[in-house]
N, C-alpha and C positions, 0 to 999 in steps of 0.2 A: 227647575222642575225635574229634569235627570238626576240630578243628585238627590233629589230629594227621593225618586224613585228606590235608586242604588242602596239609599240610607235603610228605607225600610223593607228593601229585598235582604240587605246582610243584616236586619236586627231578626227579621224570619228566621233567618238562615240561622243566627245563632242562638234562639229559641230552640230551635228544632235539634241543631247539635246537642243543646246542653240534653235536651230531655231524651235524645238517644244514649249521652252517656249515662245518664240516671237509668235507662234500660239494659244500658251491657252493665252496669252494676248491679241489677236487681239480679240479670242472669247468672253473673260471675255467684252471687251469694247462693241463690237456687244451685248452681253447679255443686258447690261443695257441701251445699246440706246435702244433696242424692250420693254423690261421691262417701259422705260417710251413713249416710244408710246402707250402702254398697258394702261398705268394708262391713258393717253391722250384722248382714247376711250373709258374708263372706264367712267370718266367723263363727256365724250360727251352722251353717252349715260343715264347713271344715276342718274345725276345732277337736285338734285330736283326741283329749278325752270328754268331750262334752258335745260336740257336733252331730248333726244328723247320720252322719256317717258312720263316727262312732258308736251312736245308736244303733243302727241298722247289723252294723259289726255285733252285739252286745244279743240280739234280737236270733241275729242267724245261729250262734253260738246257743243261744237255748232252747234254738226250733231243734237243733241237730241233737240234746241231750233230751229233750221229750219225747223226740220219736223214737230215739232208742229205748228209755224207759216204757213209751206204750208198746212197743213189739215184745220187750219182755215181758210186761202184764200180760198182754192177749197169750203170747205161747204158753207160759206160765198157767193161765186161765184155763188154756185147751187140753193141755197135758195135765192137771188136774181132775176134767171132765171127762176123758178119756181112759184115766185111771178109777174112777168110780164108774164107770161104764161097763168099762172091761171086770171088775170087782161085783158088780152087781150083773152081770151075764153068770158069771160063774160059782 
């Protein structure tokens, strides 16, 4: 009767093993799909001419060219108005 005990404690027992390593296997694969999502975003992100970054660079460069063009339309604009102002006073 003990052994028969023992028998079907280690047949548990190595049920239980195998289906844990079926779960560090299912992990290990989940690891490496996230791991290359990871680099996926890495990428997107950091990608010297195509990254957010990049972007952002590409973005600031034409906020700085617009508002020097609109400061020169407004003064432009004002110095125009100014000049018909002063033209039509006198």
């Amino acid at each position: 009767m003990p052994t028969e005990d023992v028998n079907t404690a280690l047949s548990q027992l190595d049920g239980k093993m195998d289906m844990l390593a079926m779960k560090i296997d299912e992990l290990k694969e989940k690891q490496e799909d996230m791991a290359a999502d990871i680099l996926k975003v890495k990428d997107a992100v950091y990608h010297p001419d195509e990254g957010l970054y990049a972007r952002l660079r590409e973005l600031e460069g034409w906020q700085k060219t617009s508002t020097k063009f609109t400061w020169m339309l407004v003064s432009s604009t004002l110095g125009i108005l100014a000049f018909l102002a002063i033209k039509a006073l006198s």
